[in-house]
Each structure stands twice: as C-alpha cells, then as structure tokens.
DRENPA-3360 file (N, C-alpha, C; in nm, 2 decimals, always signed):
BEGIN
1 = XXXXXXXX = +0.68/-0.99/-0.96/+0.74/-0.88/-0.90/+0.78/-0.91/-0.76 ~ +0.87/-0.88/-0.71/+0.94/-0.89/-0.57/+0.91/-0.82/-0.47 ~ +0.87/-0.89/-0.36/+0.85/-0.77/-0.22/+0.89/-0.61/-0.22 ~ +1.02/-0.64/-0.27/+1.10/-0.48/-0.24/+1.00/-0.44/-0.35 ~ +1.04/-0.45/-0.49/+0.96/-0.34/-0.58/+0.82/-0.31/-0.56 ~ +0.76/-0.41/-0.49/+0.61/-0.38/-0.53/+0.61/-0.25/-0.36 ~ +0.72/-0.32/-0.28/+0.67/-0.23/-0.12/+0.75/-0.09/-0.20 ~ +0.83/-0.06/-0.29/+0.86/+0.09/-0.36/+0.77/+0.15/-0.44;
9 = XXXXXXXX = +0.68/+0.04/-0.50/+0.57/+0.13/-0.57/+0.51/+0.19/-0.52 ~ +0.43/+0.09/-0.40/+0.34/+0.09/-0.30/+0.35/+0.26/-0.24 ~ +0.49/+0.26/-0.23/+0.52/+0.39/-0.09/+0.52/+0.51/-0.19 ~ +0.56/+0.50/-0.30/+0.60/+0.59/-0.39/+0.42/+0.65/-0.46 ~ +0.36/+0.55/-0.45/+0.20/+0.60/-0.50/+0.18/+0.68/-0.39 ~ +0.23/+0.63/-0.24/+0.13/+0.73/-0.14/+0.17/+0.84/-0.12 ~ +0.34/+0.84/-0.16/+0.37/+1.04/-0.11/+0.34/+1.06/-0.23 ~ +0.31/+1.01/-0.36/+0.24/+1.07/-0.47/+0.11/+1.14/-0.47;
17 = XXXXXXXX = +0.03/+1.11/-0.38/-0.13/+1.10/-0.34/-0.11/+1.19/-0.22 ~ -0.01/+1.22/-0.13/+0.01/+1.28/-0.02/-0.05/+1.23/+0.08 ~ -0.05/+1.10/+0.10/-0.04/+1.00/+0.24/-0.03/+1.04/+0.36 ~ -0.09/+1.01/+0.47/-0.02/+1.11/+0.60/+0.06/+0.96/+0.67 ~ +0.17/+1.00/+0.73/+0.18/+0.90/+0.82/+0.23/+0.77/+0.79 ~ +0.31/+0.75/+0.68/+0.35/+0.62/+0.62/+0.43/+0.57/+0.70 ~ +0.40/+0.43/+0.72/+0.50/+0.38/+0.76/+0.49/+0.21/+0.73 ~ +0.59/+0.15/+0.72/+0.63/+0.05/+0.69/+0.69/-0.02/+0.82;
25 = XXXXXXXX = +0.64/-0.16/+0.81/+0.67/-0.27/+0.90/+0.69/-0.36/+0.85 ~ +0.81/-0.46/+0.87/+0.89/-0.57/+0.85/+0.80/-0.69/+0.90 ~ +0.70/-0.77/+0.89/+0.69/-0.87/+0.94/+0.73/-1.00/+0.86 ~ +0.81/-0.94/+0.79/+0.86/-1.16/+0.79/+0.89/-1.24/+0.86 ~ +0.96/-1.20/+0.98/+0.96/-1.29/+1.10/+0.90/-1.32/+1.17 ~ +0.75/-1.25/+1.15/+0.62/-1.28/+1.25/+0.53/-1.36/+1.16 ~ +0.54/-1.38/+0.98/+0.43/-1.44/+0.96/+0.51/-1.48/+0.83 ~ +0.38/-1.58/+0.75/+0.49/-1.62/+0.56/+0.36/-1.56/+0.51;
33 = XXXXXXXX = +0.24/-1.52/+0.53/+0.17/-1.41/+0.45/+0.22/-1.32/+0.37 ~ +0.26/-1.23/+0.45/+0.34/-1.10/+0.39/+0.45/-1.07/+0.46 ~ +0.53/-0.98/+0.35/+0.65/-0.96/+0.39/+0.71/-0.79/+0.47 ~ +0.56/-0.70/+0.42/+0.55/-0.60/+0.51/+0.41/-0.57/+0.49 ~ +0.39/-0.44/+0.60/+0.28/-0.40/+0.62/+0.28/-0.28/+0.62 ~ +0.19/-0.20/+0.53/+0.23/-0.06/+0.54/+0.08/-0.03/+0.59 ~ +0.08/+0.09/+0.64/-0.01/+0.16/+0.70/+0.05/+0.31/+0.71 ~ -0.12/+0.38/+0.62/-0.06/+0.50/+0.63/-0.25/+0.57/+0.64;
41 = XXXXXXXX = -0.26/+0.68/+0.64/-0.35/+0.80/+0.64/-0.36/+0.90/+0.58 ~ -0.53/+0.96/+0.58/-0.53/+1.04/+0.53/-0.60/+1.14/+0.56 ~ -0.63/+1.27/+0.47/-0.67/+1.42/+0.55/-0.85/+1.38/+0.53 ~ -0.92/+1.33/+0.50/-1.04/+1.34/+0.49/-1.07/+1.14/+0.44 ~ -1.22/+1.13/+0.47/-1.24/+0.98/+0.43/-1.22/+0.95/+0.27 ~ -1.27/+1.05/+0.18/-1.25/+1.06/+0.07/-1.12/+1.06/+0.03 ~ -1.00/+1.14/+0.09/-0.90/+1.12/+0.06/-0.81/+0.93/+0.06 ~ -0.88/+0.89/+0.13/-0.81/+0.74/+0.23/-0.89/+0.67/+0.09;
49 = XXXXXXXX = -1.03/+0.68/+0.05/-1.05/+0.60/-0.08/-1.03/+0.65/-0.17 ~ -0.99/+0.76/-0.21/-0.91/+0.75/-0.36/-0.76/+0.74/-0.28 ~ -0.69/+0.73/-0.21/-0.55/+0.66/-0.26/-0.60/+0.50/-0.22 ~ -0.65/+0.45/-0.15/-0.66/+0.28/-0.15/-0.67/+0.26/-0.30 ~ -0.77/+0.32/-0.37/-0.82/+0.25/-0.49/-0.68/+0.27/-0.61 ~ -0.60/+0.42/-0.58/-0.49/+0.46/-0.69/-0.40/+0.31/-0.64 ~ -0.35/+0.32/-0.51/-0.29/+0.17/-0.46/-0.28/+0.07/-0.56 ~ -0.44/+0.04/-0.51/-0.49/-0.07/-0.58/-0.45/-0.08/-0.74;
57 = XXXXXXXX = -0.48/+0.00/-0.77/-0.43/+0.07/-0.96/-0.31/+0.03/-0.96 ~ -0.24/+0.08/-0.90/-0.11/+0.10/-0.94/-0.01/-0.10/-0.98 ~ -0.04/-0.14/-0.84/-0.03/-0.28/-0.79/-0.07/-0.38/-0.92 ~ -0.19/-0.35/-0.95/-0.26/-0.41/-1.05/-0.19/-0.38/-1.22 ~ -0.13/-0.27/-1.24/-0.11/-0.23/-1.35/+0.03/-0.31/-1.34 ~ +0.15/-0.29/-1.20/+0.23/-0.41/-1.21/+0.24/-0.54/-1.22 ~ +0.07/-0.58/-1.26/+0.11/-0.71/-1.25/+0.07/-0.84/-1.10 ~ +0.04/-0.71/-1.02/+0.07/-0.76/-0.89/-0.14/-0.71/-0.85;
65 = XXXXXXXX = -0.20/-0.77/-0.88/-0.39/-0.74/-0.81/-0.37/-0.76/-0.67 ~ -0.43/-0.71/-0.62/-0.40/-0.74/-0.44/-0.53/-0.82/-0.48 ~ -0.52/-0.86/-0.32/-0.60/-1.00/-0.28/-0.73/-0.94/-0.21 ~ -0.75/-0.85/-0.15/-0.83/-0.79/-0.06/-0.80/-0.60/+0.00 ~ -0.84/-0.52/+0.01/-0.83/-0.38/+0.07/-0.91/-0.36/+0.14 ~ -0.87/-0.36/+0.29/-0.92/-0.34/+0.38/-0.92/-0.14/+0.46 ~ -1.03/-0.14/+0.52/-1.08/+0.02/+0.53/-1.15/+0.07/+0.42 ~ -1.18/+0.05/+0.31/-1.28/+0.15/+0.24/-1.33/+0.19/+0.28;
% end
C-alpha cells in the first residue's frame, strides 16, 4: 500500500471516529522514516484509545500493521 492510500485511510478512520483536530504534516524532506505525520485528538482519554486502536484496525486489515502507537 502507498503512503497516499494508507495517509486516506488513516484520515478517513478519524473523521469516522470523530477525531478533533486533524492534521496532517509532510515530512519527507525532514526524514526517510515516514512520509507524514498525522496528529489528531480527542474529547475524553477513552475516546483517544478507542480511535488509536480502530487506527490501528483499520491499517492492519490493509495490510499495512503499524510498527508502534504511541499515546495509549
């Protein structure tokens, strides 16, 4: 799967989950790790781990397991 599709699943799970605050950052010119960074929020702590883990779901079901999820 390619950067772009997985960064459209990615964004498309969080206003599915009702995310606060999405946003998306371009770093491929600052690093060859990754190619963005998304950072987003949520209305309660509970809310922030069930969407990390739907994320995580979703990523995985593409095909694509992430490597680590940071904030639980």
């Amino acid at each position: 799967m390619e950067s772009n599709a997985l960064l459209e699943l990615t964004v498309e799970t969080l206003e599915d989950l009702k995310a606060r605050d999405i946003e998306v950052l371009d770093v491929k010119k600052f690093t060859t790790i990754a190619d963005y960074l998304i950072v987003a929020s949520g209305t309660s702590g509970r809310h922030v781990r069930s969407v990390s883990e739907r994320v995580a779901e979703a990523a995985k079901h593409a095909g694509v397991p992430p490597l680590g999820i940071e904030g639980r």
